[in-house]
NUFIBA-279736 format. One line per field, with one value per residue (C-alpha): residue in one letter; residue number from 1; z, x, y. Coordinates in Angstrom, 2 decimals, padded with zeros to 5 digits. Layout:
BEGIN
code <- c(a, ...)
pos <- c(NUM, ...)
pz <- c(Z, ...)
px <- c(X, ...)
py <- c(Y, ...)
***
This chain:
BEGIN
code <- c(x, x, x, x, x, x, x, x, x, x, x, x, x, x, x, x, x, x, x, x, x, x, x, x, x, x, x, x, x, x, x, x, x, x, x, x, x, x, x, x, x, x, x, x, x, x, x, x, x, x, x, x, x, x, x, x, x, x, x, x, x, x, x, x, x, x, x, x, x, x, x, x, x, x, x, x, x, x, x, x, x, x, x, x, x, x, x, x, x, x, x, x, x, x, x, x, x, x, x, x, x, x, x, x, x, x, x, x, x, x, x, x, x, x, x, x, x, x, x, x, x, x, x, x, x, x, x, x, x, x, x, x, x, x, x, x, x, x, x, x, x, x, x, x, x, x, x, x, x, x, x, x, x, x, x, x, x, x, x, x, x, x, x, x, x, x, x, x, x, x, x, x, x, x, x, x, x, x, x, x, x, x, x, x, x, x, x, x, x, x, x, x, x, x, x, x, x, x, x, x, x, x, x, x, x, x, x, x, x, x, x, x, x, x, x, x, x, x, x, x, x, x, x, x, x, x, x, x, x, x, x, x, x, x, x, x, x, x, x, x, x, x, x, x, x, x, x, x, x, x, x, x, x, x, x, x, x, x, x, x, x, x, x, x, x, x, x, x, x, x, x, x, x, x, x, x, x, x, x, x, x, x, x, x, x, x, x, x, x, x, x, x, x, x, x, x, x, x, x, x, x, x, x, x, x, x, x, x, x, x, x, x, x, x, x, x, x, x, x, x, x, x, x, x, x, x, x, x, x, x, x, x, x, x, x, x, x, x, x, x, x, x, x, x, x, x, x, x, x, x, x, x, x, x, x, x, x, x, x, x, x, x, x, x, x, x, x, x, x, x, x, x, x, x, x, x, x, x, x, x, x, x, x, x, x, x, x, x, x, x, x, x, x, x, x, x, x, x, x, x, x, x, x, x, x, x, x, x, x, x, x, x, x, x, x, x, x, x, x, x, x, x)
pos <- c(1, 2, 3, 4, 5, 6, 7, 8, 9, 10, 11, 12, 13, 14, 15, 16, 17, 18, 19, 20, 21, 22, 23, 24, 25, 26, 27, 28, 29, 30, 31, 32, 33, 34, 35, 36, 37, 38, 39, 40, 41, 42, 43, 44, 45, 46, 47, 48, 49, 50, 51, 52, 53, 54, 55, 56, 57, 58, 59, 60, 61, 62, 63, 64, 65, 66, 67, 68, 69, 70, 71, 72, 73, 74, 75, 76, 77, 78, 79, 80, 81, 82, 83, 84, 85, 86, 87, 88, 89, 90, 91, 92, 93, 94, 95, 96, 97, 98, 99, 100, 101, 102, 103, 104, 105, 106, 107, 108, 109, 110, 111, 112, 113, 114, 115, 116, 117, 118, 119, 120, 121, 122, 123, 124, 125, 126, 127, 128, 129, 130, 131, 132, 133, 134, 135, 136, 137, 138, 139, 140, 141, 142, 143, 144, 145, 146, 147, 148, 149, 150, 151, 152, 153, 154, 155, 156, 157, 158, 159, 160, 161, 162, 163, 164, 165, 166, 167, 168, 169, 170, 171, 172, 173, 174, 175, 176, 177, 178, 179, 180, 181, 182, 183, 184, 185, 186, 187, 188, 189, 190, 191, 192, 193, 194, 195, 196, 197, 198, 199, 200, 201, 202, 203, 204, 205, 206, 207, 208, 209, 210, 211, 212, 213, 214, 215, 216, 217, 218, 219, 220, 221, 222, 223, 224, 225, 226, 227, 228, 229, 230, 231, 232, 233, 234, 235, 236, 237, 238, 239, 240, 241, 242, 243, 244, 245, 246, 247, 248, 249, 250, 251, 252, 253, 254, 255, 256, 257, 258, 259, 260, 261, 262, 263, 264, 265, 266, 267, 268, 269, 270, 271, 272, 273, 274, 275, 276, 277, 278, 279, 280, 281, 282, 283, 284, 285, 286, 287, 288, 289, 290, 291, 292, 293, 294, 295, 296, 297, 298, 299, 300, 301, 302, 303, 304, 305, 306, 307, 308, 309, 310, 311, 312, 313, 314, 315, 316, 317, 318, 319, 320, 321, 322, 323, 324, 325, 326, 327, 328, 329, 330, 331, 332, 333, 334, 335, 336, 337, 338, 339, 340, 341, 342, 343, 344, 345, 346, 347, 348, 349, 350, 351, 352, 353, 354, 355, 356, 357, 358, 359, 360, 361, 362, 363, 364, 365, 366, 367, 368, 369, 370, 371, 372, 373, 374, 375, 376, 377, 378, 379, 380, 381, 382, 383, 384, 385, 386, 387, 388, 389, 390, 391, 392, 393, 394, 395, 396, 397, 398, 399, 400, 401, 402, 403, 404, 405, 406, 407, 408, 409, 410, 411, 412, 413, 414, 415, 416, 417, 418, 419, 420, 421, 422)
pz <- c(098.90, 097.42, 096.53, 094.99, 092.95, 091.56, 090.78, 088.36, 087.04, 086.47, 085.14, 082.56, 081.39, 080.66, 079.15, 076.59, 075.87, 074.75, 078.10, 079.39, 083.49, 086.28, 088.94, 092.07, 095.47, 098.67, 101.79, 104.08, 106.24, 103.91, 102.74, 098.95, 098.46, 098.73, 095.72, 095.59, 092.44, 093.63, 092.80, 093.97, 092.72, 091.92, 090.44, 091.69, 090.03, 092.20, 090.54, 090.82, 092.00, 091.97, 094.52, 093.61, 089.89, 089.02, 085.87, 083.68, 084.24, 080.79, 079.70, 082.17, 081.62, 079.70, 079.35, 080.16, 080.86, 084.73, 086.93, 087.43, 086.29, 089.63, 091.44, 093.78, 093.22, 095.89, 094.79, 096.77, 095.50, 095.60, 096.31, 095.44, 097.13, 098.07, 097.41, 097.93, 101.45, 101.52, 102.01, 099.34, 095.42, 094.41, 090.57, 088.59, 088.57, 086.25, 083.32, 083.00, 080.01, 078.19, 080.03, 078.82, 081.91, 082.06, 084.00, 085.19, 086.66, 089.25, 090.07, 094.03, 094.37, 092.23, 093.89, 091.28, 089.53, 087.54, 083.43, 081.90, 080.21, 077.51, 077.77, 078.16, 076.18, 076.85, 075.91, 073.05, 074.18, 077.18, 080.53, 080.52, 083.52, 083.71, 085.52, 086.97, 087.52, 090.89, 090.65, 089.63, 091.13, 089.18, 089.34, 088.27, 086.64, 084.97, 084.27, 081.29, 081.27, 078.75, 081.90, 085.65, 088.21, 090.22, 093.47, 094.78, 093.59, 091.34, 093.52, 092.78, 090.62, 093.25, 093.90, 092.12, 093.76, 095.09, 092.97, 088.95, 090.50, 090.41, 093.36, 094.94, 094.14, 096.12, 097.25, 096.59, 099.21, 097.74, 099.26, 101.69, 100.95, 103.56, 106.07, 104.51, 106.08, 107.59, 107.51, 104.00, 101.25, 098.19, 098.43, 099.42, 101.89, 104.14, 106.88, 105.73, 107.69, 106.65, 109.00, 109.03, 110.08, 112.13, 111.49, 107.37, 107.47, 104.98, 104.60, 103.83, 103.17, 104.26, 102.26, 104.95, 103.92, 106.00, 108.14, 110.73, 108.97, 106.00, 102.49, 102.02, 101.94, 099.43, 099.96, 099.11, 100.00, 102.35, 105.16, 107.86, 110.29, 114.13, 113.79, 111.13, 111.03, 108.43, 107.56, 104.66, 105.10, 102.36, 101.60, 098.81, 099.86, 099.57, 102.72, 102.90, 105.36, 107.82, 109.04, 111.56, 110.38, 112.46, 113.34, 112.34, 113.32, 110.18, 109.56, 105.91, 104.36, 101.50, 099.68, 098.94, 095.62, 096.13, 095.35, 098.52, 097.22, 097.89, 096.04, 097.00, 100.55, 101.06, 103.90, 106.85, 110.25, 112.83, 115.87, 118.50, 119.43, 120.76, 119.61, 116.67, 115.68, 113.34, 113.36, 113.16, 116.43, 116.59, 113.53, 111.31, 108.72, 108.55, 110.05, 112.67, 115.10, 118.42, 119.32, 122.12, 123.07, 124.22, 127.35, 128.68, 128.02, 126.64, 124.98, 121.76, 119.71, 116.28, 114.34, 110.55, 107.59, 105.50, 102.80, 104.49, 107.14, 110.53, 112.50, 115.70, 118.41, 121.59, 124.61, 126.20, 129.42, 130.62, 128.99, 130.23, 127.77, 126.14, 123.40, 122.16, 119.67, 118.35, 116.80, 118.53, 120.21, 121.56, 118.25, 118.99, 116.18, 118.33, 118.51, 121.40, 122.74, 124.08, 125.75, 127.76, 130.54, 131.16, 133.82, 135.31, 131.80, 132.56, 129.54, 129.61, 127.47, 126.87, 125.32, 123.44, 123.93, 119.45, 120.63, 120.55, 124.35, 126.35, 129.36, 132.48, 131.89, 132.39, 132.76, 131.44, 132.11, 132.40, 128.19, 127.89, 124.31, 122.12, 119.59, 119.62, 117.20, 116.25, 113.24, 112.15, 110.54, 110.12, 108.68, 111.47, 112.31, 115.58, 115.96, 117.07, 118.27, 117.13, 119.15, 119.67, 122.97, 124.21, 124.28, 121.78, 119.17, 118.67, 116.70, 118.70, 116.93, 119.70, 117.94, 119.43, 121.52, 120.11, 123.89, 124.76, 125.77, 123.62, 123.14, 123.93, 121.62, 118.46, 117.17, 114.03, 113.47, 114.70, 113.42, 113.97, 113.14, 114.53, 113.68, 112.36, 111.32, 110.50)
px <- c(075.69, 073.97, 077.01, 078.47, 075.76, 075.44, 079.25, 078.45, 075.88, 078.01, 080.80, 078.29, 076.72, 080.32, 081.47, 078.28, 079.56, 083.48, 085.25, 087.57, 086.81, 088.33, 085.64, 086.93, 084.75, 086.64, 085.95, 083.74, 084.59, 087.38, 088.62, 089.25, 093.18, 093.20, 093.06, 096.84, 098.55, 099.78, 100.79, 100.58, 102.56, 100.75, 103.84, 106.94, 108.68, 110.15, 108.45, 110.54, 108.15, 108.82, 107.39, 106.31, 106.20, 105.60, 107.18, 103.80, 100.08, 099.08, 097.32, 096.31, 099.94, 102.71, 106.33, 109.34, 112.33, 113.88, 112.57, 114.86, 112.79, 112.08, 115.21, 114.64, 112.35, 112.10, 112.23, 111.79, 110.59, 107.73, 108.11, 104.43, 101.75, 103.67, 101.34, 102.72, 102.26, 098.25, 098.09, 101.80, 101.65, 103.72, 102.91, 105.34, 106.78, 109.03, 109.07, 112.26, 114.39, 113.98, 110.14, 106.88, 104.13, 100.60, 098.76, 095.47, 093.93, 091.24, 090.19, 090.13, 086.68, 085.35, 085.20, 083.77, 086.92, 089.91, 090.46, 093.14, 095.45, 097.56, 100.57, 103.87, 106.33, 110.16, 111.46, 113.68, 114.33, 115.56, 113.45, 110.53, 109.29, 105.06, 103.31, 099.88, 097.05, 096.85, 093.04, 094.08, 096.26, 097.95, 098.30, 100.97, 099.52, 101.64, 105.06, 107.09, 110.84, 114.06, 116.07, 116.10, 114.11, 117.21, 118.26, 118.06, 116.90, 119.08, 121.26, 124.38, 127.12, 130.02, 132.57, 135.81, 139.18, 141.41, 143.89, 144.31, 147.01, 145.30, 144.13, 146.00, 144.84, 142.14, 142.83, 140.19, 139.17, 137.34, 133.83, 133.82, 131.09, 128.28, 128.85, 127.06, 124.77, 126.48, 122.98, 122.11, 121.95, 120.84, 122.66, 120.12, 121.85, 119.03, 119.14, 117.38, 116.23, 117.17, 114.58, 114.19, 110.79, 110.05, 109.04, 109.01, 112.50, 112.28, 114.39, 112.90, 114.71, 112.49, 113.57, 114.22, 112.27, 114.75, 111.67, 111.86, 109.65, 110.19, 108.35, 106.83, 109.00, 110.80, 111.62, 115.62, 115.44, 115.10, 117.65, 118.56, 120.17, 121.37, 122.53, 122.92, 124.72, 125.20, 128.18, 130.81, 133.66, 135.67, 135.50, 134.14, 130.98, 128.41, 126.76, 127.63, 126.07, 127.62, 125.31, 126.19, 124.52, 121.55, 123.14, 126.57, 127.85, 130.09, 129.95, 129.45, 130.20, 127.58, 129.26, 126.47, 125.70, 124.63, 120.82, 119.40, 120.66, 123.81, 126.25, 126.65, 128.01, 131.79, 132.22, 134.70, 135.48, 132.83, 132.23, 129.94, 128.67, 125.16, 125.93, 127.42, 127.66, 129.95, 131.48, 134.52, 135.63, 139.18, 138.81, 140.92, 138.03, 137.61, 134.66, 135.10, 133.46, 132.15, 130.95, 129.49, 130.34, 128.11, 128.47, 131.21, 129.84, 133.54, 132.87, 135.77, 136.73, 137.93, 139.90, 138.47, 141.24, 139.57, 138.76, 135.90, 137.86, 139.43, 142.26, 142.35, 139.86, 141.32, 138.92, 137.45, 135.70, 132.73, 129.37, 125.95, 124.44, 120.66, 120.84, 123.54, 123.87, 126.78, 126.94, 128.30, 125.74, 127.25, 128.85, 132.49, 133.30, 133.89, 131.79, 129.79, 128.04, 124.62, 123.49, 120.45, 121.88, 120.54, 117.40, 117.33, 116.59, 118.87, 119.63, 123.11, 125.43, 129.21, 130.90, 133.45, 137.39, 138.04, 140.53, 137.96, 137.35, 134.86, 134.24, 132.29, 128.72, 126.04, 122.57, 119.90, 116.34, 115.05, 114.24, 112.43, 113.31, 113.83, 115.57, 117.68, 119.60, 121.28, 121.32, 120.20, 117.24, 116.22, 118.73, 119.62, 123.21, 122.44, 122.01, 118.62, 117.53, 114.91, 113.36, 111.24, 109.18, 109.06, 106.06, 104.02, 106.36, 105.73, 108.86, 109.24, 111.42, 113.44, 114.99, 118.61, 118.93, 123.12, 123.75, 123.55, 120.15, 116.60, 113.59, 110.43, 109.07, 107.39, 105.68, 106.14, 104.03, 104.01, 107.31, 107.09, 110.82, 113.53, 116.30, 116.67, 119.60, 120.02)
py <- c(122.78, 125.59, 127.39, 123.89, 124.10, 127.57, 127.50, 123.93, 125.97, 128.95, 126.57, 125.01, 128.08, 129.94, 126.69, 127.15, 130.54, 129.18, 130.09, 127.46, 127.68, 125.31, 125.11, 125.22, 126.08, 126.96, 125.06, 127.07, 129.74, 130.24, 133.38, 134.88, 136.04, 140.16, 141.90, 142.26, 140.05, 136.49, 133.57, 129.48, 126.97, 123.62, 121.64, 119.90, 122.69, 125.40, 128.69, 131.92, 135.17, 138.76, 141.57, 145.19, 145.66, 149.03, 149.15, 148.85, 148.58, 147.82, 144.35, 141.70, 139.70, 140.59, 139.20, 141.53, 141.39, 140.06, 142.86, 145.82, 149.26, 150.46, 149.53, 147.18, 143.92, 141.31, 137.57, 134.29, 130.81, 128.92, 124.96, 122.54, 123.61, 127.12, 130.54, 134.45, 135.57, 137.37, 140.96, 141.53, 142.60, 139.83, 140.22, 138.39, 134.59, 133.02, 131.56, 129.33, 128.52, 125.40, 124.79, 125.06, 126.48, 125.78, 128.54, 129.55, 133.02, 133.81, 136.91, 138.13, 138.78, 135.50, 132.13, 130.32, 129.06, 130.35, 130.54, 129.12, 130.86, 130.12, 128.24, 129.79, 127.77, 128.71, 125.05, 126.63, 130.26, 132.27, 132.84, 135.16, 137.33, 137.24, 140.02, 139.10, 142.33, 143.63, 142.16, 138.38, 135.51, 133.16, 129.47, 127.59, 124.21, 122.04, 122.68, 121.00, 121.50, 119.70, 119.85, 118.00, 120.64, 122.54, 121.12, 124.62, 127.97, 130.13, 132.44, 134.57, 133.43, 132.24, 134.48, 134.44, 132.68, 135.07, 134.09, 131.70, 129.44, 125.50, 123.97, 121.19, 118.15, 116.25, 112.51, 110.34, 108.06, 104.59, 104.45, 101.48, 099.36, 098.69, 095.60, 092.65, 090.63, 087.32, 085.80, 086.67, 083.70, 085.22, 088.94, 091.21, 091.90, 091.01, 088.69, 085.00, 082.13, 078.66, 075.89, 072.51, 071.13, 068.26, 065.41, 065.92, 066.73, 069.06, 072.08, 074.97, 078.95, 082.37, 085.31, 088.16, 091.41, 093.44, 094.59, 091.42, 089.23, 087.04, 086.04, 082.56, 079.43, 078.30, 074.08, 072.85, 069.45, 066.74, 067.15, 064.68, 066.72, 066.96, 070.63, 073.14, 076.70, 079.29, 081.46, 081.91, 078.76, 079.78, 083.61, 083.58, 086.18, 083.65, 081.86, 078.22, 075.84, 073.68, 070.41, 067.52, 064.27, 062.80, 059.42, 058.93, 062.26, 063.31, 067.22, 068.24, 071.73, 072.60, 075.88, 078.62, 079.47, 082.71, 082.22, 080.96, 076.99, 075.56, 072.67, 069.17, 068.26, 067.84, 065.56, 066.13, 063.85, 063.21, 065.26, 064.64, 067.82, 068.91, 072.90, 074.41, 077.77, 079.56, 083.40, 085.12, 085.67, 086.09, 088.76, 086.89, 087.61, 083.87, 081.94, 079.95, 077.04, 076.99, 073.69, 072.02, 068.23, 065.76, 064.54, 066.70, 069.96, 071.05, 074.42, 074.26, 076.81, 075.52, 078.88, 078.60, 078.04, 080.04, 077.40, 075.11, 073.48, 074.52, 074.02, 071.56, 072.32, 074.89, 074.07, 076.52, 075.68, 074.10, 074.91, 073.93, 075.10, 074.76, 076.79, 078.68, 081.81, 084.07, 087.66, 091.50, 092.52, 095.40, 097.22, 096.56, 094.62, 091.60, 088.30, 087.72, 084.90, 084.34, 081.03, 080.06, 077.69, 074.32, 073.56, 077.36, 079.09, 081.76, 084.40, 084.95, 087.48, 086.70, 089.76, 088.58, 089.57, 089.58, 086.28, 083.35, 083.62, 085.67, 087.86, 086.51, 086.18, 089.06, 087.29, 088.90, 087.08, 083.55, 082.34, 079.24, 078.53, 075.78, 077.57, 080.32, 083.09, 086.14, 088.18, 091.58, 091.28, 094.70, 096.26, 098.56, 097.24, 095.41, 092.11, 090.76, 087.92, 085.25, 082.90, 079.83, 079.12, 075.78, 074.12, 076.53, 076.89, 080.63, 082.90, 085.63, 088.54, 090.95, 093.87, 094.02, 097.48, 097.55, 097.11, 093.50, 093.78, 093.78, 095.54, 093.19, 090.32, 090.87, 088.02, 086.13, 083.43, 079.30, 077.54, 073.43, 073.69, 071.33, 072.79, 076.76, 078.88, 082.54)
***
């Protein structure tokens, strides 16, 4: 405290006398640089030093030329926050073309601050080379420059080619673009939620951060649904939804507009299912339908045209199914399914074959959900799944592990929601 004090002092009185003096006490127990020349670099400029200058010991700093009078001159560069090593005469740093530095001194055996100096301004001539007083160390303040900072320091000009004869050409690959998000509606390319709460009815979308969790909700409409699914009918790289009517049964393609909305319904036939998902999983790059029926417990496959509609059902097997989700949980490019069975609660993966049918189960755990989906909501490339506990209606996030399995629940937050889609 005392020495805080006698250093404002100090600052104030030189001040009164016309010096310009940067107060600056050092944290205690700490020691002043050796009185050797050095230099610390205070920018996000990288600041070019020089080792051993021997050439002159005249003023306290003087410009020369790049350092080559005594034969050999050690150089390295200092990054922000980067000083000389203690106890080594580095005594010159760099002034680069086309910049303007700022700069300050402080003696080795004075702790009360350093002096600035005046600026160094290269911004419309050649580099300069600055020699600092075996007594003083330099700081590097502020540095102003008419060109981008290099991405690396300046090093030898690269050798010449061997021989003048052109090189061959070089093919250009395109850049493939990244995988987009099946389950994202306004093209983020983050995964979105689309819910439907109960007893209101209304339909409500949750823009995906990419982080797990979503923004506030945004309401669509009123929405008298039995099931809902999202995916892209018609190729067009927009979401669409794809909703069974409450009651009559007719299923009804709404094309996405590409903002988290989507155009009027086109209606198709009836189908009584009690599940309904859609993804492409004969990799046809069309989306396709796997339903549920009522009653029978027929699991269908229905291979997507492509422009909103499907081809004629090819039955699969017998599905007691609860709930029912689809996405590659595994990273092999194929569709997989994952279903929680009726009455036992049993977790169950499906890895799919890539020819609308799947592999024997592998059960996983016992799920009591009421709800249940896939998507990669993170943005790490595996699918995770979302969740919704009977009873308590907590959504439950589990980050997919990219090997048919997850990591344990996160939660969300308490979603009333009878119907939800990602």
């Amino acid at each position: 405290m005392l020495k805080s004090r006698i250093s404002t002092l100090m600052a104030a009185l030189l001040a009164g006398l016309g010096l310009n003096l940067i107060v600056w006490v050092p944290p205690a127990g700490a020691a002043l640089w050796p009185a050797l020349g050095g230099t610390k670099n205070l920018t996000s400029w990288p600041v070019q030093v020089a080792k051993n200058w021997t050439c002159n010991d005249g003023n306290r700093w003087e410009a020369w030329d790049p350092p080559s009078c005594d034969g050999e001159n050690p150089t390295l560069t200092l990054r922000q926050n980067d000083h000389t090593p203690s106890w080594e005469d580095w005594d010159l740093f760099r002034v680069d073309q086309g910049c303007r530095y700022e700069w300050s001194i402080q003696y080795a055996w004075n702790s009360l601050g350093r002096y600035r100096q005046s600026p160094i301004d290269r911004r419309t001539s050649g580099p300069v080379w600055v020699r600092v007083h075996s007594d003083q160390h330099a700081y590097i303040d502020n540095v102003t420059c008419n060109i981008p900072p290099p991405a690396n320091p300046p090093g030898p000009p690269p050798p010449e080619p061997p021989d003048s004869s052109p090189p061959p050409p070089i093919k250009s690959e395109p850049v493939p673009a990244p995988p987009r998000n099946r389950a994202d509606l306004n093209g983020d390319n983050k995964a979105d939620l689309l819910a439907i709460y109960d007893g209101s009815g209304g339909m409500y979308w949750y823009p995906g951060k990419g982080d797990g969790t979503f923004w506030s909700a945004r309401y669509i409409d009123q929405a008298g649904f039995k099931l809902m699914a999202k995916g892209d009918l018609n190729g067009d790289g927009k979401a669409d939804l794809l909703a069974l009517y409450e009651g009559s049964n007719t299923l009804a393609w709404y094309p996405g507009k590409g903002d988290g909305t989507f155009w009027s319904a086109r209606l198709g036939g009836t189908a009584n299912f009690r599940h309904l998902e859609l993804a492409d999983v004969n990799r046809d790059g069309k989306q396709d339908m796997i339903a549920v029926y009522t009653g029978s417990n027929t699991l269908a496959w229905y291979p997507g045209k492509g422009d909103g509609t499907f081809w004629s059902a090819r039955e699969l097997g017998t599905a007691n199914f609860k709930n029912l989700a689809l996405g590659d949980l595994n990273g092999d490019g194929k569709q997989d399914m994952l279903a929680i069975y009726d009455g036992s609660n049993t977790l169950a993966w499906y890895p799919g074959k890539g020819d609308g049918t799947y592999w024997s189960a592998r059960e996983l755990d016992t799920a009591n959900f009421r709800h249940l989906e896939l998507a990669d909501v993170n943005g790490d490339g595996k699918q995770d799944m979302f969740a919704i506990y009977e009873g308590s209606n907590g959504m439950h996030w589990y980050p997919g592990k990219g090997d048919g399995t997850f990591w344990s629940a996160r939660y969300i937050d308490q979603a009333g929601f009878k119907l939800m889609a990602l």
